[in-house]
PyMOL CGO cylinders between C-alpha atoms (Angstrom):
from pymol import cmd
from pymol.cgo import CYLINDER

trace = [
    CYLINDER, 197.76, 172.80, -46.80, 201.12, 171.30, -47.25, 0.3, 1, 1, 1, 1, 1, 1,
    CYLINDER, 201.12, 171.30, -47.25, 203.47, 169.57, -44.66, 0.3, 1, 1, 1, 1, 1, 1,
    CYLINDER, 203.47, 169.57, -44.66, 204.66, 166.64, -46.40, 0.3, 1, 1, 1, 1, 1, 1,
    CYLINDER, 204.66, 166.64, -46.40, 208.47, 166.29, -47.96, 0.3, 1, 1, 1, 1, 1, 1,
    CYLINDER, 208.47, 166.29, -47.96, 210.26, 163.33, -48.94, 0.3, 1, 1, 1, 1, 1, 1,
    CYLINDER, 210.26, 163.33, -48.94, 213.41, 165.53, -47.94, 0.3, 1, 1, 1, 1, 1, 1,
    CYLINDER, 213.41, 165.53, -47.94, 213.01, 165.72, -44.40, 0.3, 1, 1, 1, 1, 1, 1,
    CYLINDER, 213.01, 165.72, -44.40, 216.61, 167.06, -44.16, 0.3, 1, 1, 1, 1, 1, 1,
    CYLINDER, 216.61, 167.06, -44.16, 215.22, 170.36, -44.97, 0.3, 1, 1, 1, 1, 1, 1,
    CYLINDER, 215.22, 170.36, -44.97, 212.72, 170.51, -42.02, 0.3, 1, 1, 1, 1, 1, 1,
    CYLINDER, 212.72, 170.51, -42.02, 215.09, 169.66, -39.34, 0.3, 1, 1, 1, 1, 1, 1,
    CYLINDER, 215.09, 169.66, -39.34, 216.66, 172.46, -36.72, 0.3, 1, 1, 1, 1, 1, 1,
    CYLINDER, 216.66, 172.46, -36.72, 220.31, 173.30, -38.10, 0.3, 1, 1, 1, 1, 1, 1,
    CYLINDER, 220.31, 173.30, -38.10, 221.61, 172.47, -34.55, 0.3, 1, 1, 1, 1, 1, 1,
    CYLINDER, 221.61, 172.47, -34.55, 221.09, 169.15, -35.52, 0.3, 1, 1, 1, 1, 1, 1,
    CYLINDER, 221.09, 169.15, -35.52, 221.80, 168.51, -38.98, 0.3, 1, 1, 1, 1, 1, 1,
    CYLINDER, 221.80, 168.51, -38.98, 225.27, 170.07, -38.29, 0.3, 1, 1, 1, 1, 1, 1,
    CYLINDER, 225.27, 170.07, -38.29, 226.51, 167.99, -35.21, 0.3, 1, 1, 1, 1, 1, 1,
    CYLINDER, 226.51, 167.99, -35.21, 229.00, 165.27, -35.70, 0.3, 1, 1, 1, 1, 1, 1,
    CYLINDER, 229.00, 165.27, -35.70, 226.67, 162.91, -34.24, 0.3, 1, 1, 1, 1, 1, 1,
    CYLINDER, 226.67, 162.91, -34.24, 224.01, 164.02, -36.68, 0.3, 1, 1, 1, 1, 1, 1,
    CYLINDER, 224.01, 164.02, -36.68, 223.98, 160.78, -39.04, 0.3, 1, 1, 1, 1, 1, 1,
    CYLINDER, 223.98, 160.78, -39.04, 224.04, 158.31, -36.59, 0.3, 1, 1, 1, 1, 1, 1,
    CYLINDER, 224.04, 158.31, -36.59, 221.12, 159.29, -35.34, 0.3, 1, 1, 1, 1, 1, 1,
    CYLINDER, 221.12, 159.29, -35.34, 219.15, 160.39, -38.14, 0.3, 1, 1, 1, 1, 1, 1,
    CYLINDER, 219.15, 160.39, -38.14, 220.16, 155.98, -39.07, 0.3, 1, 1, 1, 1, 1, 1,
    CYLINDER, 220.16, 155.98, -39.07, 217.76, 155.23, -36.06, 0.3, 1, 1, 1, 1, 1, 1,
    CYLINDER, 217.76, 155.23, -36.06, 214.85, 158.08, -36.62, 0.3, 1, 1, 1, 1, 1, 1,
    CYLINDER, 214.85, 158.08, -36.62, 214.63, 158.28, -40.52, 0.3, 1, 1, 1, 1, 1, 1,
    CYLINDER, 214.63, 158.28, -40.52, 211.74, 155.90, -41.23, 0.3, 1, 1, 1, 1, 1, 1,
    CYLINDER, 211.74, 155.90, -41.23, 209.63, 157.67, -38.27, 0.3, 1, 1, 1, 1, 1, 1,
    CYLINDER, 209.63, 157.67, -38.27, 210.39, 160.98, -39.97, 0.3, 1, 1, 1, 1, 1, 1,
    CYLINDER, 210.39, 160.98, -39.97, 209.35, 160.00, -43.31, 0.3, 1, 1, 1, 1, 1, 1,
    CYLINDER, 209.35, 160.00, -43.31, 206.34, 158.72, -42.18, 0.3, 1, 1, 1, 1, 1, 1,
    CYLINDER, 206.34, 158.72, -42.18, 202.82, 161.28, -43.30, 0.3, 1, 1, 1, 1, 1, 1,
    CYLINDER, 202.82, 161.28, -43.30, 201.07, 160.98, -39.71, 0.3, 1, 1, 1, 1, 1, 1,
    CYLINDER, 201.07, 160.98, -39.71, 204.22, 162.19, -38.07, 0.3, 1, 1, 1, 1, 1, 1,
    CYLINDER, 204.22, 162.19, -38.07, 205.19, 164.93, -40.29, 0.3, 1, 1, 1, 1, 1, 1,
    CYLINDER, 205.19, 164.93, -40.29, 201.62, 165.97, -39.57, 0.3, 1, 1, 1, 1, 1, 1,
    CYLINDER, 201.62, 165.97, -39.57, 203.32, 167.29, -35.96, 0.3, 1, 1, 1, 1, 1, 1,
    CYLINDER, 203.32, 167.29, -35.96, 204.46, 170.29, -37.95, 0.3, 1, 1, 1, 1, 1, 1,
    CYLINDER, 204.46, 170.29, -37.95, 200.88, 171.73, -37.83, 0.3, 1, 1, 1, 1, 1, 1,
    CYLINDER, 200.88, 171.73, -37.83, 200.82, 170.95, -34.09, 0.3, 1, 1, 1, 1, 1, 1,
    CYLINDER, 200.82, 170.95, -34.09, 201.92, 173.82, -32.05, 0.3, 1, 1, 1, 1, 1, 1,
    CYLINDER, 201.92, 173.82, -32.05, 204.23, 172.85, -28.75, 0.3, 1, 1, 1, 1, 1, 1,
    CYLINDER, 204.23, 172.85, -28.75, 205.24, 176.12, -26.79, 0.3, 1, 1, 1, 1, 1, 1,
    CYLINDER, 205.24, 176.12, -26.79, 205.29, 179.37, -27.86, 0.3, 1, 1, 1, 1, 1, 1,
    CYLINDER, 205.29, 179.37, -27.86, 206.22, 179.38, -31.64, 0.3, 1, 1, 1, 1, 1, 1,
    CYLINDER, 206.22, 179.38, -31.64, 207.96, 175.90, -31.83, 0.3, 1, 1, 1, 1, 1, 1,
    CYLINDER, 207.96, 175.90, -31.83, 205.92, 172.91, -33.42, 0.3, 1, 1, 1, 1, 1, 1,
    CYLINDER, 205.92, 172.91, -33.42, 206.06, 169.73, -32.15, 0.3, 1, 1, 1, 1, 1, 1,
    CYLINDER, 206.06, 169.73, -32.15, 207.88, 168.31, -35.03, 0.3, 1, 1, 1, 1, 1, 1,
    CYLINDER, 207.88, 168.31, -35.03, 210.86, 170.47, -33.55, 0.3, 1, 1, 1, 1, 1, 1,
    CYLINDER, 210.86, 170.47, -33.55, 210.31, 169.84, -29.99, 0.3, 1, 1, 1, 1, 1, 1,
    CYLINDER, 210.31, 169.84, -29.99, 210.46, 166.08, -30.75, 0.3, 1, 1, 1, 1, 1, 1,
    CYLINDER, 210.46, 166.08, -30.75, 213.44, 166.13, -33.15, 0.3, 1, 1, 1, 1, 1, 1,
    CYLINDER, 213.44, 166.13, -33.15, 215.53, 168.18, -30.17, 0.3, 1, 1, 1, 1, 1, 1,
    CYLINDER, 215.53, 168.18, -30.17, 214.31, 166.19, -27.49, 0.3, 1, 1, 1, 1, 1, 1,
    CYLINDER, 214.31, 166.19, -27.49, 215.28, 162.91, -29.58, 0.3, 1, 1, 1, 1, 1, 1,
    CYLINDER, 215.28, 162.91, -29.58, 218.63, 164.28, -30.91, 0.3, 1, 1, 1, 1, 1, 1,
    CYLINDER, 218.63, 164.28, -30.91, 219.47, 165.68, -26.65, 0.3, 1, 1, 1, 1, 1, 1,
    CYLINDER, 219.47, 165.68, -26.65, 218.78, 162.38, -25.58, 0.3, 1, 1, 1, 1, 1, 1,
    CYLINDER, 218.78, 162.38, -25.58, 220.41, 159.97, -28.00, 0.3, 1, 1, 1, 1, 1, 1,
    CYLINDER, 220.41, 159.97, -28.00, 223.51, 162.45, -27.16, 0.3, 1, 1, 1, 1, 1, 1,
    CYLINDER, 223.51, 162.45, -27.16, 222.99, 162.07, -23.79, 0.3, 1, 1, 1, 1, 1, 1,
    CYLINDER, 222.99, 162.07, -23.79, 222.69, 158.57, -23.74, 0.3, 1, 1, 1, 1, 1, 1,
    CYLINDER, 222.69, 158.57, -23.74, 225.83, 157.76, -25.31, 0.3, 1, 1, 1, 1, 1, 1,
    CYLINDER, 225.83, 157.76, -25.31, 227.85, 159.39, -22.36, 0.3, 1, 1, 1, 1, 1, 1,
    CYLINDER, 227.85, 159.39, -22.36, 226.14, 157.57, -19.77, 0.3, 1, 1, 1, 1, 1, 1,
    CYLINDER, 226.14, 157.57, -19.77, 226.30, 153.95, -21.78, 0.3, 1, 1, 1, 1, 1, 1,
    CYLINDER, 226.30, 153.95, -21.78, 222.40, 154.26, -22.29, 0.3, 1, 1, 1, 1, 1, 1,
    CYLINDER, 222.40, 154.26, -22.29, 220.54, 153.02, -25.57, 0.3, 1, 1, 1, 1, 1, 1,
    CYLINDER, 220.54, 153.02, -25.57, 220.73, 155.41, -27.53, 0.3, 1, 1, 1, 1, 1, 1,
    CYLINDER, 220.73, 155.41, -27.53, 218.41, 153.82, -29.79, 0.3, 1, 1, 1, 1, 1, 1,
    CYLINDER, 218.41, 153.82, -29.79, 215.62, 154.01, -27.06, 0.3, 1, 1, 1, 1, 1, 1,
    CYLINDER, 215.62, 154.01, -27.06, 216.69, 157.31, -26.17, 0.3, 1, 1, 1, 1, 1, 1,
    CYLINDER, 216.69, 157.31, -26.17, 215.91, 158.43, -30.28, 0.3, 1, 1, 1, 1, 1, 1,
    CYLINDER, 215.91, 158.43, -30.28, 212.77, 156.20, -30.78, 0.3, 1, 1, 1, 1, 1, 1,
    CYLINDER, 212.77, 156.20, -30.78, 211.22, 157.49, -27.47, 0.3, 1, 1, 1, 1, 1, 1,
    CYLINDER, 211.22, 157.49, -27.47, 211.96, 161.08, -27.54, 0.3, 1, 1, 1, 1, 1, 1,
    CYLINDER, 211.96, 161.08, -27.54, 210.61, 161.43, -31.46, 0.3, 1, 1, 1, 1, 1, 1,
    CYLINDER, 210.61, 161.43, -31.46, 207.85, 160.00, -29.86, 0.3, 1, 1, 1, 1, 1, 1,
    CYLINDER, 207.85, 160.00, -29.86, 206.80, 161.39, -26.35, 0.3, 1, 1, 1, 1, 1, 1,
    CYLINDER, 206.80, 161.39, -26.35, 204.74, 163.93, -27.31, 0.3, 1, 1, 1, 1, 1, 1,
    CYLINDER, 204.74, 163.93, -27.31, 202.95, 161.34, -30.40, 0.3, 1, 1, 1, 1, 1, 1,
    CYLINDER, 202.95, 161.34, -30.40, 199.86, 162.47, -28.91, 0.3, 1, 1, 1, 1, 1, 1,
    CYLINDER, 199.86, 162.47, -28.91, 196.31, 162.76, -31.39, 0.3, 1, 1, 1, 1, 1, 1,
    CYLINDER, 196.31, 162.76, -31.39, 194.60, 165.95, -30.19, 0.3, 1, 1, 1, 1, 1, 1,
    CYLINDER, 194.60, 165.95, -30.19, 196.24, 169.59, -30.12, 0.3, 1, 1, 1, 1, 1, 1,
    CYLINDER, 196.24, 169.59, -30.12, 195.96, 171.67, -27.26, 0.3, 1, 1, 1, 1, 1, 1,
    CYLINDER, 195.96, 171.67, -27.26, 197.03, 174.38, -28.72, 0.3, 1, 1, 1, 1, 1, 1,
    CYLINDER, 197.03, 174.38, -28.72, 194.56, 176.08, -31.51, 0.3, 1, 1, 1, 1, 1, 1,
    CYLINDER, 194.56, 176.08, -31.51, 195.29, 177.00, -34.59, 0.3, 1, 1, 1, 1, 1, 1,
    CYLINDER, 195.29, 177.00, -34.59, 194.07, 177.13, -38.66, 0.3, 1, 1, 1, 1, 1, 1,
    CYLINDER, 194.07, 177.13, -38.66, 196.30, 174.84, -39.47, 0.3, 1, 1, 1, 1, 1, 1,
    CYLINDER, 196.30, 174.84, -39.47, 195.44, 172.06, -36.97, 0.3, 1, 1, 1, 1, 1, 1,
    CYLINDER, 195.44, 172.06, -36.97, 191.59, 173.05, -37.42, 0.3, 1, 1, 1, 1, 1, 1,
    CYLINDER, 191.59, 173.05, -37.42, 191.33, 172.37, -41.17, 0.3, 1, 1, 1, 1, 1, 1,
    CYLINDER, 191.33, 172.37, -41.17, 193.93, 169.59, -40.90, 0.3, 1, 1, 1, 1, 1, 1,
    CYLINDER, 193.93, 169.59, -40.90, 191.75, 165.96, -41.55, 0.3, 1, 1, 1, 1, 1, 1,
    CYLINDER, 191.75, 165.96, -41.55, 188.50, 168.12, -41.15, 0.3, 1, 1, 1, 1, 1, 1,
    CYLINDER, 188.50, 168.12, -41.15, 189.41, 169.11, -37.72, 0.3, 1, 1, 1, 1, 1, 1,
    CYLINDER, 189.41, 169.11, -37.72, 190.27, 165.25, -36.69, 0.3, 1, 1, 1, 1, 1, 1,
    CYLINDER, 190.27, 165.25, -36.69, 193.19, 166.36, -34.22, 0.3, 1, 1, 1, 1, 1, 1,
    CYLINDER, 193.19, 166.36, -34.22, 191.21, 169.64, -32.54, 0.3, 1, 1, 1, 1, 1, 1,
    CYLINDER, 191.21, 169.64, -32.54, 188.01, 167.96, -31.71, 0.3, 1, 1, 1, 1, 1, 1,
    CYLINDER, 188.01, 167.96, -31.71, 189.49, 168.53, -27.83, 0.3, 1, 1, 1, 1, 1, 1,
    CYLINDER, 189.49, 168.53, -27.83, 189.60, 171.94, -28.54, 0.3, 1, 1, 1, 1, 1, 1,
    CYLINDER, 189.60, 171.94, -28.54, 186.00, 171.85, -28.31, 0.3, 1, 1, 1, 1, 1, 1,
    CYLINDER, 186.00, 171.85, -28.31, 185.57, 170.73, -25.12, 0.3, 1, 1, 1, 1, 1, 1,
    CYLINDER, 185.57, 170.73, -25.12, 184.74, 174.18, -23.17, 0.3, 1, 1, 1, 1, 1, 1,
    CYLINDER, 184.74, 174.18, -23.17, 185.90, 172.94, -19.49, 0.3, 1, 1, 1, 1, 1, 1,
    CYLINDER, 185.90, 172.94, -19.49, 187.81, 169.69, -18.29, 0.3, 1, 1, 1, 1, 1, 1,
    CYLINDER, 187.81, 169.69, -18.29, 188.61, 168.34, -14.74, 0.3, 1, 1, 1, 1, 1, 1,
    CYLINDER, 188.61, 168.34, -14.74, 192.27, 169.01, -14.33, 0.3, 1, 1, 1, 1, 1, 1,
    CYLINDER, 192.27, 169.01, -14.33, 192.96, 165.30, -14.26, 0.3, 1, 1, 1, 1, 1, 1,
    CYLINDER, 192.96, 165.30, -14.26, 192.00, 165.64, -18.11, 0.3, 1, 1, 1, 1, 1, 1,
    CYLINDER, 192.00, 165.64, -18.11, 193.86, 168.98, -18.87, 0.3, 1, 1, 1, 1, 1, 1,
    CYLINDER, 193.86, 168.98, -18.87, 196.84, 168.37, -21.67, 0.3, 1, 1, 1, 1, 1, 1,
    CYLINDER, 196.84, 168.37, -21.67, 199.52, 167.91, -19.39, 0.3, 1, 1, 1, 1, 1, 1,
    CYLINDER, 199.52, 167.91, -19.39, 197.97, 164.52, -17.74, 0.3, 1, 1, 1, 1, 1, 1,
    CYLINDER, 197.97, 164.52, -17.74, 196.88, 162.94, -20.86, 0.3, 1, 1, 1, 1, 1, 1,
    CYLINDER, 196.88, 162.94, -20.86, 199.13, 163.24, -23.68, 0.3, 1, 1, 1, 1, 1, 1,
    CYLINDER, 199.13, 163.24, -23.68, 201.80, 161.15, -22.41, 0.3, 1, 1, 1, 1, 1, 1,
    CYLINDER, 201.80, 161.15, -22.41, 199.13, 158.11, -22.26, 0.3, 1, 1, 1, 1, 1, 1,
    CYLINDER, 199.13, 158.11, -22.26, 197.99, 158.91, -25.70, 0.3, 1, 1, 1, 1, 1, 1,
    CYLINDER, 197.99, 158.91, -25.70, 201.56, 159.09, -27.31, 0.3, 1, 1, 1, 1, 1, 1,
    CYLINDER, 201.56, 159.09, -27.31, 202.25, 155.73, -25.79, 0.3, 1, 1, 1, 1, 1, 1,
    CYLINDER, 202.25, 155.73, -25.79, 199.40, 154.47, -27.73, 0.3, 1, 1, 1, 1, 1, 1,
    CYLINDER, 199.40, 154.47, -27.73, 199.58, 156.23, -30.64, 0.3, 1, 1, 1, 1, 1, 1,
    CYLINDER, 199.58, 156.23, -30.64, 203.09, 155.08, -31.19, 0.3, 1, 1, 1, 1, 1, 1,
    CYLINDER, 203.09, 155.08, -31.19, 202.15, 151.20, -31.16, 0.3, 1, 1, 1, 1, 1, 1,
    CYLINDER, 202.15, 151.20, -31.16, 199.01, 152.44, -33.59, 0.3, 1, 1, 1, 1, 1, 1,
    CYLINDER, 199.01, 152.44, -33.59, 201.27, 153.51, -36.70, 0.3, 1, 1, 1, 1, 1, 1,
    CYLINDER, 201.27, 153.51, -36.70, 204.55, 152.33, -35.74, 0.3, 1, 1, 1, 1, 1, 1,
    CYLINDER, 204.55, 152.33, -35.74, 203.61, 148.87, -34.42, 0.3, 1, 1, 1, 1, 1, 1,
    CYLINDER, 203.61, 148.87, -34.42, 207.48, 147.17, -35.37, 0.3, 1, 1, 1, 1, 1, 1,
    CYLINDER, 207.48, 147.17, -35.37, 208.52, 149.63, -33.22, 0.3, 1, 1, 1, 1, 1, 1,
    CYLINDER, 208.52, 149.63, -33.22, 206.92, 148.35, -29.88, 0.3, 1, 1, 1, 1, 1, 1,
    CYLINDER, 206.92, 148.35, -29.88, 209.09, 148.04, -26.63, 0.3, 1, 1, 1, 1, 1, 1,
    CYLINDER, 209.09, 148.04, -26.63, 208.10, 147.99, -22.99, 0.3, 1, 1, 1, 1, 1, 1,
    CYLINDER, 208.10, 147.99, -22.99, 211.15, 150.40, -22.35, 0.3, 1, 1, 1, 1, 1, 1,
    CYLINDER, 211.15, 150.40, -22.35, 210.10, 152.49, -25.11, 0.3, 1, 1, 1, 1, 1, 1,
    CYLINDER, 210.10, 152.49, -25.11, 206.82, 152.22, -23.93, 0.3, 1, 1, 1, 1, 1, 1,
    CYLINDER, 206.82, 152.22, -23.93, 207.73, 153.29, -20.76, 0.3, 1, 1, 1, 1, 1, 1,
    CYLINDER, 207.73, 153.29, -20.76, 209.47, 156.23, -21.28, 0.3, 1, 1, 1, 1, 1, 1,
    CYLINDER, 209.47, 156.23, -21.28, 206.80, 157.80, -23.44, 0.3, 1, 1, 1, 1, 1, 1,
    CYLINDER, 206.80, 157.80, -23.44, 204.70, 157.62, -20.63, 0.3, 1, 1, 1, 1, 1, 1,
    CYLINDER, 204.70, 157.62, -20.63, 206.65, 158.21, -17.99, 0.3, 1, 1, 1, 1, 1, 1,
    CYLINDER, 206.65, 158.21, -17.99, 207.95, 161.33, -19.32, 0.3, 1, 1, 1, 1, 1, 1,
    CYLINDER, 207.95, 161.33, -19.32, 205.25, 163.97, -17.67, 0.3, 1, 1, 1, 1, 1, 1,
    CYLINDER, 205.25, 163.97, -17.67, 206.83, 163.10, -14.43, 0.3, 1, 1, 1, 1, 1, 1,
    CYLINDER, 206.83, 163.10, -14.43, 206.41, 164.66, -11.39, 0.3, 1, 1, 1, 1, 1, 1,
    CYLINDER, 206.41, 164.66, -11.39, 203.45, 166.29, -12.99, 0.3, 1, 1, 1, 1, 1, 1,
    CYLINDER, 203.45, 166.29, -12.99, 202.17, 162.77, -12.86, 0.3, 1, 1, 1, 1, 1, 1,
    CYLINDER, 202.17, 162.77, -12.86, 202.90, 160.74, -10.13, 0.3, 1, 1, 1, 1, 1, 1,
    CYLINDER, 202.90, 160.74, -10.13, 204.27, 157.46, -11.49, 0.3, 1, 1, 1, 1, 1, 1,
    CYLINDER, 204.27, 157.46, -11.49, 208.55, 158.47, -12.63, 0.3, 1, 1, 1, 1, 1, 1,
    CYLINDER, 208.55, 158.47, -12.63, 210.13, 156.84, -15.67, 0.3, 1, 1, 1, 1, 1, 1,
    CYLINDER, 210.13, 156.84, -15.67, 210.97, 152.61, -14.97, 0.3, 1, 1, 1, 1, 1, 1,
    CYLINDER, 210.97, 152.61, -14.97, 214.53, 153.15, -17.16, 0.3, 1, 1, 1, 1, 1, 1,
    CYLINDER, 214.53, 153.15, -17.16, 217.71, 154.84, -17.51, 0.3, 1, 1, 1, 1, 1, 1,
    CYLINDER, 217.71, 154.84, -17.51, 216.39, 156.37, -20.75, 0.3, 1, 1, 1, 1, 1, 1,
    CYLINDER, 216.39, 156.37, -20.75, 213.18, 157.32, -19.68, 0.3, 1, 1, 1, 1, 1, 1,
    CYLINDER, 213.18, 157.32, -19.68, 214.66, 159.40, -17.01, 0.3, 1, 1, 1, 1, 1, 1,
    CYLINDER, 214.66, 159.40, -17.01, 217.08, 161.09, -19.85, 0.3, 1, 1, 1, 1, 1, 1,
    CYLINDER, 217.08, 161.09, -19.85, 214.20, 162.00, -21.92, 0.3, 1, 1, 1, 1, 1, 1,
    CYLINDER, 214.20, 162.00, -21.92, 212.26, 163.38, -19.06, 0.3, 1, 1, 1, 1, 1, 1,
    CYLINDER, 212.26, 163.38, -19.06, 215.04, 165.61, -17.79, 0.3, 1, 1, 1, 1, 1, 1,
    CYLINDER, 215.04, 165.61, -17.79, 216.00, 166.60, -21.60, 0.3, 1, 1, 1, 1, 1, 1,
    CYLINDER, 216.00, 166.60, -21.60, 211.95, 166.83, -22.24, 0.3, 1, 1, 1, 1, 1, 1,
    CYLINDER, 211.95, 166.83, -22.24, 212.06, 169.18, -19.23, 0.3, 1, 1, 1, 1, 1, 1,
    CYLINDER, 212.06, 169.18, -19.23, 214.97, 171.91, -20.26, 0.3, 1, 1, 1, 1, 1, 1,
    CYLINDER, 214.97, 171.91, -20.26, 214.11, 171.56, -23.87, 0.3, 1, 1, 1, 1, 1, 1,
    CYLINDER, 214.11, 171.56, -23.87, 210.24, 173.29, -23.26, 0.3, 1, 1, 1, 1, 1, 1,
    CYLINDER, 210.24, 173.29, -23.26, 211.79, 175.24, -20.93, 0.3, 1, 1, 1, 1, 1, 1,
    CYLINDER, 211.79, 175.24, -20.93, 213.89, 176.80, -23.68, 0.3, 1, 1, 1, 1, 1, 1,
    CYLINDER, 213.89, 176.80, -23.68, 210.99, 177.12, -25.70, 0.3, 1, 1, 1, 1, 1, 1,
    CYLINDER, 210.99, 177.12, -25.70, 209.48, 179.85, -22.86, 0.3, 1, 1, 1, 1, 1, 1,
    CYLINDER, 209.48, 179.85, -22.86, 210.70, 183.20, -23.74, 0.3, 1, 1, 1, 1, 1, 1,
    CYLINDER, 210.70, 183.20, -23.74, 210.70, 184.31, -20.14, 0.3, 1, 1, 1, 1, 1, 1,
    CYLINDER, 210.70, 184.31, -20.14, 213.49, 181.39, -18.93, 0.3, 1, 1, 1, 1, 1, 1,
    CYLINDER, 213.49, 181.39, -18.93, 215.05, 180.91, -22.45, 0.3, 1, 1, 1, 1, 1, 1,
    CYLINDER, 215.05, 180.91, -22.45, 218.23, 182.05, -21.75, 0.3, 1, 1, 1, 1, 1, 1,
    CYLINDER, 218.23, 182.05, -21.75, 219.21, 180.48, -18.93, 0.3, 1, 1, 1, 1, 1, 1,
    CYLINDER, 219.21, 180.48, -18.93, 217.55, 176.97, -19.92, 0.3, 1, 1, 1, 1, 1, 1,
    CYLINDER, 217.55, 176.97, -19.92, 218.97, 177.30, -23.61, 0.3, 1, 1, 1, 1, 1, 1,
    CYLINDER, 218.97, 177.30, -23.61, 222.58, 178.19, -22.03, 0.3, 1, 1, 1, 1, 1, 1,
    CYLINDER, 222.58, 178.19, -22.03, 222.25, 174.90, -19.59, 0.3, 1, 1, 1, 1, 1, 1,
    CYLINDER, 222.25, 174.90, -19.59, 221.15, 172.41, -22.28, 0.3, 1, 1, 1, 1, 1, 1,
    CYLINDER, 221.15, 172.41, -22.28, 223.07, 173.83, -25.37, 0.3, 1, 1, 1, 1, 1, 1,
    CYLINDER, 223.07, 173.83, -25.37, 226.46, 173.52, -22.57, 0.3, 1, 1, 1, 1, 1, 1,
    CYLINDER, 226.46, 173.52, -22.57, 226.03, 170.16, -21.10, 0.3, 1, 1, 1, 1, 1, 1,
    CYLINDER, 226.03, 170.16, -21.10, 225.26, 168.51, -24.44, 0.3, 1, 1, 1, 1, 1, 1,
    CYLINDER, 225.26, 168.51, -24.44, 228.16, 170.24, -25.98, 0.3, 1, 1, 1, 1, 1, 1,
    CYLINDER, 228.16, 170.24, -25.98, 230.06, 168.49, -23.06, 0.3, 1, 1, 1, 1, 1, 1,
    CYLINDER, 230.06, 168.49, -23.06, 228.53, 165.38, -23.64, 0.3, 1, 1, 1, 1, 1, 1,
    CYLINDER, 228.53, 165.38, -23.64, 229.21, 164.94, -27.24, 0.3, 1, 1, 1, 1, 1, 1,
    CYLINDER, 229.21, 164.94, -27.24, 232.81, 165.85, -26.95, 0.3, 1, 1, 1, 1, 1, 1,
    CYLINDER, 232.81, 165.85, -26.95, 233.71, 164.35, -23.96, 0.3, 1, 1, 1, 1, 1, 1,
    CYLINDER, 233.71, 164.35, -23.96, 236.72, 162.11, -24.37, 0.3, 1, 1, 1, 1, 1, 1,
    CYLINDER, 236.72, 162.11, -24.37, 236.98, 158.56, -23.32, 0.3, 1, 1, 1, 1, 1, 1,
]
cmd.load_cgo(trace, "trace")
């Protein structure tokens, strides 16, 4: 089962890799992208038929665009929206994520029932916000930190600390909701607009 490629260019959404914005940002994400655990998110189904390697990369691009308009750091904004959803166990079934490390990232998937304060949507954020430190320890900051597991909110209680968190939870939000086929329209037409806006907005 393949998912690995040096050329990561080819594996990211054309939305991206054609804005004008595209190679500043890749500057900031390239190194996570390279790395094997996090190309493993390709295997990881999100919502629908999107992977989380694409989820992340939009949610990380949206927000770093984002950021710049309202004088955010945009390198917090990339770092933490690769990463938000850096979580270790799927929630989502599949073959791929079943044979992937002899079934090291579905053993979850196992579990038959799980109080609802254990259910995917509680937990991952934690997890990403420890998984990050785990492989990419250089890459520790409280903001980043923060964000990642902030960005569930109000599903959980606590709201993002920083500017950027609050970006990548609003961004996190309208990006999944683009990903549902029954709202994709209307979410796709609000986020494709305003960051259109955003990333031509003149000074």
């Amino acid at each position: 089962m393949e998912y690995y490629s040096k050329d990561v260019i080819k594996s990211i959404p054309a939305s991206v890799l054609l804005h004008p914005l595209f190679d500043e940002w890749f500057l900031i994400v390239e190194d996570i992208l390279l790395s094997d655990e996090f190309q493993k998110r390709k295997l990881f189904a999100h919502h629908h038929n999107i992977s989380v390697w694409d989820h992340s990369i939009l949610v990380s691009f949206k927000s770093f665009v984002v950021a710049k308009h309202y004088n955010a750091n945009t390198y917090i904004c990339a770092v933490a929206g690769l990463l938000h959803d850096f979580y270790t166990q799927a929630w989502i079934k599949t073959p791929e994520i079943e044979a992937l490390d002899n079934g090291k990232y579905a053993q979850s998937l196992k579990i038959k029932r799980k109080p609802i304060w254990k259910m995917h949507g509680f937990t991952h954020a934690k997890d990403a916000s420890i998984n990050y430190v785990k492989y990419f320890p250089k890459l520790e900051n409280k903001k980043i930190t923060n964000s990642i597991r902030r960005h569930m909110f109000p599903l959980t209680i606590i709201p993002p600390r920083y500017k950027e968190g609050v970006i990548i939870t609003i961004v996190d939000k309208l990006n999944s909701c683009s990903e549902l086929p029954s709202i994709k329209d209307v979410s796709l037409t609000i986020v494709d607009k305003t960051i259109h806006l955003f990333s031509h907005k003149k000074d």
